[in-house]
Rosetta silent file (secondary structure, phi, psi, omega in degrees, C-alpha in Angstrom):
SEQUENCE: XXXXXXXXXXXXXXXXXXXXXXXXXXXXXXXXXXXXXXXXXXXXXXXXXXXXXXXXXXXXXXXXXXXXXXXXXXXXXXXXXXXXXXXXXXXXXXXXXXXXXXXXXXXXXXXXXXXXXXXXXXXXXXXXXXXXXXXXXXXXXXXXXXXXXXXXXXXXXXXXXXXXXXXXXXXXXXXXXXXXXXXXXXXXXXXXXXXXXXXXXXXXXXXXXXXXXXXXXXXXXXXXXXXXXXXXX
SCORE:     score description
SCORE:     0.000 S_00000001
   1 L     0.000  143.114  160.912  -24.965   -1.630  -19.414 S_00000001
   2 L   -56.725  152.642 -179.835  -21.815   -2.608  -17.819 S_00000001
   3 L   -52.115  -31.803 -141.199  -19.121   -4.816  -19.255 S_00000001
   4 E  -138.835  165.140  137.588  -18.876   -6.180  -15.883 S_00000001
   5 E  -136.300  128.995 -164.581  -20.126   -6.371  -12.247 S_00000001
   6 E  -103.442  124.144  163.204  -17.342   -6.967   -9.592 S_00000001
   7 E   -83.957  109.775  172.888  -18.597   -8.060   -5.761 S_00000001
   8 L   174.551  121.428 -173.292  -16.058   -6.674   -3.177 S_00000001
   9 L   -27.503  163.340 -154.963  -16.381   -4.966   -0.095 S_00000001
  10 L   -95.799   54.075  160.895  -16.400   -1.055    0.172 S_00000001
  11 L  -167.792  155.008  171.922  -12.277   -1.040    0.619 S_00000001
  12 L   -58.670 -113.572  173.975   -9.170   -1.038   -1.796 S_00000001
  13 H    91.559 -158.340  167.717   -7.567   -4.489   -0.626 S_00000001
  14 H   -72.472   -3.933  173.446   -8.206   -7.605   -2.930 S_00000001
  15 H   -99.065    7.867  177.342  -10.593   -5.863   -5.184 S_00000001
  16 H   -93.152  -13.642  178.579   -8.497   -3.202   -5.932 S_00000001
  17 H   -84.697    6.881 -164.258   -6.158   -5.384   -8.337 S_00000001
  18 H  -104.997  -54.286  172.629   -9.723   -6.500  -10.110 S_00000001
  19 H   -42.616  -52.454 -176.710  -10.585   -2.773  -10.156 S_00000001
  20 H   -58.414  -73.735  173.296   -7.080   -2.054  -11.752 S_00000001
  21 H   -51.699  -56.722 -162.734   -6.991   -4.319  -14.559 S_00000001
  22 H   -58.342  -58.223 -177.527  -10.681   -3.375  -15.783 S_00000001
  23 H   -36.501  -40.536 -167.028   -9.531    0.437  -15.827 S_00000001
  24 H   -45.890  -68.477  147.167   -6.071   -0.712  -17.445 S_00000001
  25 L    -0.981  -46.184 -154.797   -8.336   -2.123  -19.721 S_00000001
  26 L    50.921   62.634  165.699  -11.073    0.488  -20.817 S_00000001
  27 L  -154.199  131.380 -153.222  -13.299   -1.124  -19.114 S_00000001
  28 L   -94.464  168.847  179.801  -16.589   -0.598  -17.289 S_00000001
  29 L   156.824  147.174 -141.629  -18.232   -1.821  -14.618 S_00000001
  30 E  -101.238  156.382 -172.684  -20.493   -1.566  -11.753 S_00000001
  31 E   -79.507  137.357  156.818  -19.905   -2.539   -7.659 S_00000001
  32 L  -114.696   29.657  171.698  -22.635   -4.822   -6.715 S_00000001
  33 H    45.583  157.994 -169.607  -22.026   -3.789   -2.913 S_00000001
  34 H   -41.365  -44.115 -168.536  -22.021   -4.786    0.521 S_00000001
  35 H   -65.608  -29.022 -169.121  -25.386   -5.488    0.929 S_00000001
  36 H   -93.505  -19.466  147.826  -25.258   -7.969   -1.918 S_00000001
  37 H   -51.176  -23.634  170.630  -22.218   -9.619   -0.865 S_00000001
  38 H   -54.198  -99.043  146.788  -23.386  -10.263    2.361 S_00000001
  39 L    12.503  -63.927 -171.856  -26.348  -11.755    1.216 S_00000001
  40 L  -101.933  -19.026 -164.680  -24.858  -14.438   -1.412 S_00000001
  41 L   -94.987  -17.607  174.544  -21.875  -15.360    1.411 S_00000001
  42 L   -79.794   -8.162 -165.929  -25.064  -15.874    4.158 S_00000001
  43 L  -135.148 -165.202 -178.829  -26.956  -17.819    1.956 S_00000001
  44 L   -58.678  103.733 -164.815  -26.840  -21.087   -0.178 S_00000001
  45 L   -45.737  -15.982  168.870  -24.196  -21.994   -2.641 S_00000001
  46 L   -60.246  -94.884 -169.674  -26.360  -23.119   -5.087 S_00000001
  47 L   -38.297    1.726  150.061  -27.611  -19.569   -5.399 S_00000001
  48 L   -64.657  142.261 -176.228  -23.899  -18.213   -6.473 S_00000001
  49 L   -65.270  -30.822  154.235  -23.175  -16.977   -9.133 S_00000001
  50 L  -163.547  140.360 -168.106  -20.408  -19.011   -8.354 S_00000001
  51 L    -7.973   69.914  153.729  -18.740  -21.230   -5.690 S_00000001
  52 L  -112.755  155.754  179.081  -17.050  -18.822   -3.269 S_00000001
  53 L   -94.051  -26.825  179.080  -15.819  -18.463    0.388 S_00000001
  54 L  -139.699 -174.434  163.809  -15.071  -14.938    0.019 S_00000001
  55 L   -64.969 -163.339  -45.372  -15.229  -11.945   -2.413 S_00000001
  56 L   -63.236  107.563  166.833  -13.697  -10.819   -5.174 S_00000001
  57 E  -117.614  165.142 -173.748  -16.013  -12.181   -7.354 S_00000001
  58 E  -138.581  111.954  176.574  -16.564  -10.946  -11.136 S_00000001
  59 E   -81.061  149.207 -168.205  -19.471  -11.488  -13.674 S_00000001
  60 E  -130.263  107.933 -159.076  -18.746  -10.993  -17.114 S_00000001
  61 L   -90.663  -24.211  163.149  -22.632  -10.619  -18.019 S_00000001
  62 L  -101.339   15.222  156.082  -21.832  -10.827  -21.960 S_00000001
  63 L  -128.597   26.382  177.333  -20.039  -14.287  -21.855 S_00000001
  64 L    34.056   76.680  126.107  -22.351  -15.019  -18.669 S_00000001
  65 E  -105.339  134.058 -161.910  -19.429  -15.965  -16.806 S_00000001
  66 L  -120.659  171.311 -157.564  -18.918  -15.537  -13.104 S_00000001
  67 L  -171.733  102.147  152.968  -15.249  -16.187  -11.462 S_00000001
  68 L   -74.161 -173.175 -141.843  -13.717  -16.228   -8.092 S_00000001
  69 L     2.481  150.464 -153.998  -10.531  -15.331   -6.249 S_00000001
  70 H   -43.223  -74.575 -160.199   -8.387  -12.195   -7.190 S_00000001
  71 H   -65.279  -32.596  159.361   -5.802  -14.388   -9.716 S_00000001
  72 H   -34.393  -59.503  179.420   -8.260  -16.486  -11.121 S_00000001
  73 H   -36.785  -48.553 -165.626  -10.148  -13.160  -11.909 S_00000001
  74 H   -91.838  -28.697 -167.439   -6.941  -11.465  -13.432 S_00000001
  75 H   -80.173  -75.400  162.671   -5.794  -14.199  -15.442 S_00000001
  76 H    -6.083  -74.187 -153.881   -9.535  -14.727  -16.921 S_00000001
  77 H   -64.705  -57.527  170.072   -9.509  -10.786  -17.952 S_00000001
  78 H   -22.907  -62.211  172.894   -5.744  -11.170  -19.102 S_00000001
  79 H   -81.166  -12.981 -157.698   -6.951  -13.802  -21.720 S_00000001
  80 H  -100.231  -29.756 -159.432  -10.081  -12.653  -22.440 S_00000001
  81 L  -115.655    2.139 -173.759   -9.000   -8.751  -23.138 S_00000001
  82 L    75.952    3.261 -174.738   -5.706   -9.924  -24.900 S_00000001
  83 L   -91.602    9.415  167.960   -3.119   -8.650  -22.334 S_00000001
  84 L   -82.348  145.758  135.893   -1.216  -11.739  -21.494 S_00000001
  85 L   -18.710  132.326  179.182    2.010  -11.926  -22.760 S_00000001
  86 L   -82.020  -36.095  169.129    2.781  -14.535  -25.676 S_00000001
  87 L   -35.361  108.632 -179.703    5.982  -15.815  -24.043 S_00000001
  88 H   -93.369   18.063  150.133    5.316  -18.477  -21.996 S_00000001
  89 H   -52.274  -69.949  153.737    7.640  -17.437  -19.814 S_00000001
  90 H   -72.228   -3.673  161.760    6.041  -14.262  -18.938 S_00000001
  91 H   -79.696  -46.424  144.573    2.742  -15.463  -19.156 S_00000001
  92 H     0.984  -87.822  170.130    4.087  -17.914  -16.283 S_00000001
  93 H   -40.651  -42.831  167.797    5.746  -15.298  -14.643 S_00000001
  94 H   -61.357  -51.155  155.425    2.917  -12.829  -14.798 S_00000001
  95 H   -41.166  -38.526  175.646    0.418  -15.603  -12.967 S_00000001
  96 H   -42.875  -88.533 -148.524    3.778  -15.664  -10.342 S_00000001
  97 H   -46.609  -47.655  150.137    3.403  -12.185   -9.835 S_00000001
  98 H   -65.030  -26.677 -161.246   -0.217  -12.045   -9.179 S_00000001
  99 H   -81.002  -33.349  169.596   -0.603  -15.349   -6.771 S_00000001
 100 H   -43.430  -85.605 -157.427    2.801  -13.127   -4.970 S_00000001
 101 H   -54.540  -25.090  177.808    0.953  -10.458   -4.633 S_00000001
 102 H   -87.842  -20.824  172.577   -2.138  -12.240   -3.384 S_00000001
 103 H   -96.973  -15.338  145.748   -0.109  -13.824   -0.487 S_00000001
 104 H   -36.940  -61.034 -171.786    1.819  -10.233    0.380 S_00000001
 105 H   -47.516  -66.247 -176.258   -2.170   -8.787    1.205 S_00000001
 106 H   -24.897  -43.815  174.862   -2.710  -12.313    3.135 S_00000001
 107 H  -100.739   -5.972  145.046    0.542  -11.222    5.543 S_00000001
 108 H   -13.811  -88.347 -168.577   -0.319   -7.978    5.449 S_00000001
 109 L   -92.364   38.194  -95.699   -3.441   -8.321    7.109 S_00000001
 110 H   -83.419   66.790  173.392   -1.979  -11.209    9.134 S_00000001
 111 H    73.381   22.989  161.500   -4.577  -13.730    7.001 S_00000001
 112 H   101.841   20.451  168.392   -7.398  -11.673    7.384 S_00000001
 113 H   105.587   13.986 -175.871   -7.448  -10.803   10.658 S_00000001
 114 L   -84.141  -12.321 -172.296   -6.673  -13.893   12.765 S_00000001
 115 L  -113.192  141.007  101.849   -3.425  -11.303   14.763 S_00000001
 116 L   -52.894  168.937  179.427   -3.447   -7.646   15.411 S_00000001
 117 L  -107.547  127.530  169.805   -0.569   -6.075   14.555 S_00000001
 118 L  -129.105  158.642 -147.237    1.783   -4.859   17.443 S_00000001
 119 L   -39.604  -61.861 -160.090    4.876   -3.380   17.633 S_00000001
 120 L   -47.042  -61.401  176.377    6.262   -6.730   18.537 S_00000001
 121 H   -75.608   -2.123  153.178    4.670   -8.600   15.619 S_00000001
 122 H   -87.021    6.234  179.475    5.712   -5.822   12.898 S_00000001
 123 H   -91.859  -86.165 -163.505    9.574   -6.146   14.542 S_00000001
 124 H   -49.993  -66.581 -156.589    9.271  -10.159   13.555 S_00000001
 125 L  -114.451   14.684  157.012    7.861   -9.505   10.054 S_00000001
 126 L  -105.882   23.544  163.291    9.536   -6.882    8.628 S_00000001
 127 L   -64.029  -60.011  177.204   12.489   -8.358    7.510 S_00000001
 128 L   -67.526    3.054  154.474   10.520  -10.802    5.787 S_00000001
 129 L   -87.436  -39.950  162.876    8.405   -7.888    3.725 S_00000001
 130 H   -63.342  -37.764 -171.288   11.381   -6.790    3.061 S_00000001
 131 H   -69.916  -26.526 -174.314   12.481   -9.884    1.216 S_00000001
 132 H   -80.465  -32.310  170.747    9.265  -10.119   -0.575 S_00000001
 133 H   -70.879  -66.846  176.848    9.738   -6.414   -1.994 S_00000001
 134 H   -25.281  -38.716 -161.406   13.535   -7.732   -3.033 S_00000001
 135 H   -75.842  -18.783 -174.704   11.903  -10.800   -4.713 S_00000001
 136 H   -83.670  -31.538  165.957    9.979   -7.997   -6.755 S_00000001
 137 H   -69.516  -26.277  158.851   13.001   -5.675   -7.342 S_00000001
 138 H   -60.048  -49.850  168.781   15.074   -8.724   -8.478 S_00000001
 139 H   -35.277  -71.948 -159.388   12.334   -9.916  -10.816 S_00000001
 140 H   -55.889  -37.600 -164.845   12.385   -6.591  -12.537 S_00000001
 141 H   -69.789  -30.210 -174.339   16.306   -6.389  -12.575 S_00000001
 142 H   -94.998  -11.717 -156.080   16.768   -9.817  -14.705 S_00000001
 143 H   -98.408  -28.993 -178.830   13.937   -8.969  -16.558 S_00000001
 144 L   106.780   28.684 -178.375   15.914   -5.035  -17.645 S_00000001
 145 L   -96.142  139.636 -160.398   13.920   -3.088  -15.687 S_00000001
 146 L  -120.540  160.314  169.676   15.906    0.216  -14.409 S_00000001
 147 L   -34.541  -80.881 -176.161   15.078    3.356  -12.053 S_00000001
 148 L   -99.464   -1.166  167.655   13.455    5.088  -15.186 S_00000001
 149 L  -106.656 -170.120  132.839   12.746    2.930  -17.924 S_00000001
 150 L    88.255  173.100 -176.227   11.601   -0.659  -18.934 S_00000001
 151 L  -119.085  165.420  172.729    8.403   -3.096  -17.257 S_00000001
 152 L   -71.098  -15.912 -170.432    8.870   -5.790  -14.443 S_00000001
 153 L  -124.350   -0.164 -151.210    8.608   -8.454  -17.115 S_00000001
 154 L    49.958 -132.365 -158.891   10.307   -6.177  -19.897 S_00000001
 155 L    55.117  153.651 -157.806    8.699   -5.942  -23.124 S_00000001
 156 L   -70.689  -13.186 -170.918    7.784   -2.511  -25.187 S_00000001
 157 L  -126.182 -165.711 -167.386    4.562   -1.441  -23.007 S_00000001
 158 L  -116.635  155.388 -169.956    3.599   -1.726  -19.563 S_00000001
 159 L  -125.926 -163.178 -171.260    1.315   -5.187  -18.894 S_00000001
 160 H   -79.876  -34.287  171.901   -0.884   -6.820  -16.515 S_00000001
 161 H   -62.588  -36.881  162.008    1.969   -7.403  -14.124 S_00000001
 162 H   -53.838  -39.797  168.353    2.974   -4.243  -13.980 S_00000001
 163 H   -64.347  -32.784 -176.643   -0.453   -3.322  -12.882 S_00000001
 164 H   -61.175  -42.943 -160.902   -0.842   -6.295  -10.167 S_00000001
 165 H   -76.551  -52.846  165.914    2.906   -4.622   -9.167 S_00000001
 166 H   -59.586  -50.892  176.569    1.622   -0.752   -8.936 S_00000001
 167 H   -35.313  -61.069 -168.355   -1.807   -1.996   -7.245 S_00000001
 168 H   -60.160  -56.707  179.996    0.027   -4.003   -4.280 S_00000001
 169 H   -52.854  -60.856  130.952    2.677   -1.381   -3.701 S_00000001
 170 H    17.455  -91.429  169.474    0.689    1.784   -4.495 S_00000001
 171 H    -2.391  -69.896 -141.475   -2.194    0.741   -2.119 S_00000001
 172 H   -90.024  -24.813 -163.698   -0.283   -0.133    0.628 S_00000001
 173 H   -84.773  -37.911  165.429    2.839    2.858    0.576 S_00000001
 174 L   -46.780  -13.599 -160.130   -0.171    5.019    0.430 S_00000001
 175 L  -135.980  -47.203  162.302   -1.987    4.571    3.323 S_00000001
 176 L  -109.960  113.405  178.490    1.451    2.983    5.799 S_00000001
 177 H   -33.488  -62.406 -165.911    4.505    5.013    6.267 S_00000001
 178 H   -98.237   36.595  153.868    6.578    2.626    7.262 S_00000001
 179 H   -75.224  -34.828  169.903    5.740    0.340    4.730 S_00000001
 180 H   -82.530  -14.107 -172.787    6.554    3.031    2.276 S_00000001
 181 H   -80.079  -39.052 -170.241    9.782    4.163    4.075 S_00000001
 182 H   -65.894  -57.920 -177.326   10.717    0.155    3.894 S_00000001
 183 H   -45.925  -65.382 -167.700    9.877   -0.032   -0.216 S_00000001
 184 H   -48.619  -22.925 -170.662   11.845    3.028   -1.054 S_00000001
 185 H   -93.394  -35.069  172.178   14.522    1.984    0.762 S_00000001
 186 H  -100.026  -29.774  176.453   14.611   -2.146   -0.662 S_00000001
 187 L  -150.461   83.445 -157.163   13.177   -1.711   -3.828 S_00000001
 188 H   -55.081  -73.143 -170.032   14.162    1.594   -5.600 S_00000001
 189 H   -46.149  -34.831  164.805   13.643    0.386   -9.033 S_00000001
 190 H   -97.888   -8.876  169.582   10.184   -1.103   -8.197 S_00000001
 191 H   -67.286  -46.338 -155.068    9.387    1.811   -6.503 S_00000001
 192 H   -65.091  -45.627 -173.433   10.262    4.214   -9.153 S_00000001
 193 H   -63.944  -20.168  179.519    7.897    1.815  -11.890 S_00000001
 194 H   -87.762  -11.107  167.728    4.965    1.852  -10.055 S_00000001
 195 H   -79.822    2.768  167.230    4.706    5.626   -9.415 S_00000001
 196 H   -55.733  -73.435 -171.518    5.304    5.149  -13.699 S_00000001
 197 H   -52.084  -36.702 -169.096    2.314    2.913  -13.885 S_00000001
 198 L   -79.240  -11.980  178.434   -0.145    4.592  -11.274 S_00000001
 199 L   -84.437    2.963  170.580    0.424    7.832  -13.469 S_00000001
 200 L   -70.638  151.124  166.206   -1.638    6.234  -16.770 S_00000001
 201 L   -70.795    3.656  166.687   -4.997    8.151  -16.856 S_00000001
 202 L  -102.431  -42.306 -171.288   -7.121    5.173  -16.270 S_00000001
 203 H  -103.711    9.760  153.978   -5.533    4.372  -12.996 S_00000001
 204 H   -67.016  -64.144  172.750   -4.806    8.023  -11.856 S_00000001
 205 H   -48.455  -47.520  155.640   -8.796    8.038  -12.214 S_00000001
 206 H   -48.183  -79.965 -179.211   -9.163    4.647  -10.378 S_00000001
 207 H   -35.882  -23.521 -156.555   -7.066    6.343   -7.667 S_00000001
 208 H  -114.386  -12.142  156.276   -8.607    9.243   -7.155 S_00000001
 209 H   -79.441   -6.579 -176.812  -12.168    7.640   -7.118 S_00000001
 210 H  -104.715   11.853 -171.303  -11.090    5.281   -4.577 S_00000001
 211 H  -117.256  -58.702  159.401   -9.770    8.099   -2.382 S_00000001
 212 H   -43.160  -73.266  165.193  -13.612    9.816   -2.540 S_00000001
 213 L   -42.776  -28.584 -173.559  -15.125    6.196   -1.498 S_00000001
 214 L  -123.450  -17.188  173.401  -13.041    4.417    0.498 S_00000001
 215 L    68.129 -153.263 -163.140  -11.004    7.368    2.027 S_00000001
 216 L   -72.715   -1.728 -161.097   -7.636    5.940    3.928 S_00000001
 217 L   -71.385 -172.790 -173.367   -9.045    2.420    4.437 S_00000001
 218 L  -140.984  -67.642  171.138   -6.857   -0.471    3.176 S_00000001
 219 L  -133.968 -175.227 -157.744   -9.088   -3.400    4.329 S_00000001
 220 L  -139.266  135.471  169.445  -12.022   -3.365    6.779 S_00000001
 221 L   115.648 -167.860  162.480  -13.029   -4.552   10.575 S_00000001
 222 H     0.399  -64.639 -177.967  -10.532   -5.137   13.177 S_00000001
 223 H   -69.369  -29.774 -176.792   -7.418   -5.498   10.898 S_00000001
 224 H   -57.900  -62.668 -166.872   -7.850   -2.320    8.739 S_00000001
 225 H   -56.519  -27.706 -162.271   -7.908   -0.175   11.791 S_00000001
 226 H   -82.417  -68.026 -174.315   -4.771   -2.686   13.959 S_00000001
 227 H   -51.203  -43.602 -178.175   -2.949   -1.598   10.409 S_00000001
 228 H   -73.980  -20.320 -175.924   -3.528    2.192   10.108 S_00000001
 229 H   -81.704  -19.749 -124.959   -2.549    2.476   14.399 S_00000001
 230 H  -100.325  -43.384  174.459    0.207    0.058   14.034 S_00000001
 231 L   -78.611   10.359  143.652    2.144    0.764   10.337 S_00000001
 232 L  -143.240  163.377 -143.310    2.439    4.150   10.175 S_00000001
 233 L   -91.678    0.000    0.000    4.961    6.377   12.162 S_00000001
């Protein structure tokens, strides 16, 4: 049986940094799928596994614990699997780093879809995408991280931040040009660690199963597609 079963739609997105960490991890666990997601967000809250308005959520079936939204999720695994930092700096900072990262998708996807994206509104916000990549290349820079060595948080191995940091970038340079023309260009040094990190063998494997399944999507409906016409060249 799985360790785990994670609820989140049939696209990378917010369920790919839940997806990330378990691999990171060595650790399994099964999709419970659209159909079932549906389902529990159509129907009574009492019958959740636990409170939520949206997906990701993740059951941990041997300490029968269930646990919404994406930081909640990571921080839970973080303590639970031993991968937070001891520092309480950096555990502090790593919690930053994900709730960052969870409000990057959010303007992304301009909140889920309430905007398409047109020229006119990717003109307006990428200055401010830019700044948000800077806040991550800055991070790394006080922290010692360099073009080829070192973590986003420092320390001797790579951590959960580092993964939340390859997931968001990763994802997203993959799938929009000029979102990737903009990192490479603002944040060498966060660039260079996350093609470090996406090159471990759990999340090379993650990648390349999520490339069979989900194919180019990023997120799904309306917004997925307004991203793939409007954010690449």
């Amino acid at each position: 049986m799985a360790d785990y079963e994670l609820l989140y739609w049939s696209v990378p997105f917010r369920g790919q940094f839940v997806r990330a960490v378990l691999a990171f991890a060595g650790r399994t666990w099964i999709e419970g799928g659209d159909a079932k997601i549906s389902r529990l967000m159509e129907g009574s809250v009492c019958d959740m596994p636990v409170p939520f308005m949206g997906p990701p959520v993740l059951i941990d079936h041997k300490a029968q614990v269930a646990l919404a939204e994406m930081p909640a999720i990571v921080f839970y695994l973080a303590e639970t699997l031993d991968l937070m930092p001891n520092d309480p700096e950096r555990r502090a900072m790593t919690m930053k780093i994900a709730n960052d990262a969870n409000d990057v998708i959010d303007e992304i996807t301009l909140n889920g879809g309430d905007h398409m994206w047109t020229e006119k509104r990717w003109t307006t916000y990428r200055p401010r995408l830019a700044k948000w990549m800077s806040i991550w290349e800055d991070t790394g820079r006080r922290y010692g991280l360099d073009r080829t060595t070192g973590y986003i948080l420092g320390g001797q191995a790579p951590g959960i931040a580092d993964v939340i940091t390859a997931t968001l970038w990763t994802t997203m340079v993959k799938r929009f040009s000029k979102v990737r023309e903009l990192f490479e260009e603002t944040a060498p040094m966060t660039a260079a660690l996350s093609k470090r990190i996406s090159s471990l063998p759990p999340l090379v494997e993650l990648a390349e199963k999520s490339q069979r399944e989900y194919g180019d999507a990023y997120a799904g409906g309306q917004i997925g597609a307004s991203m793939a016409k409007m954010l690449n060249d």
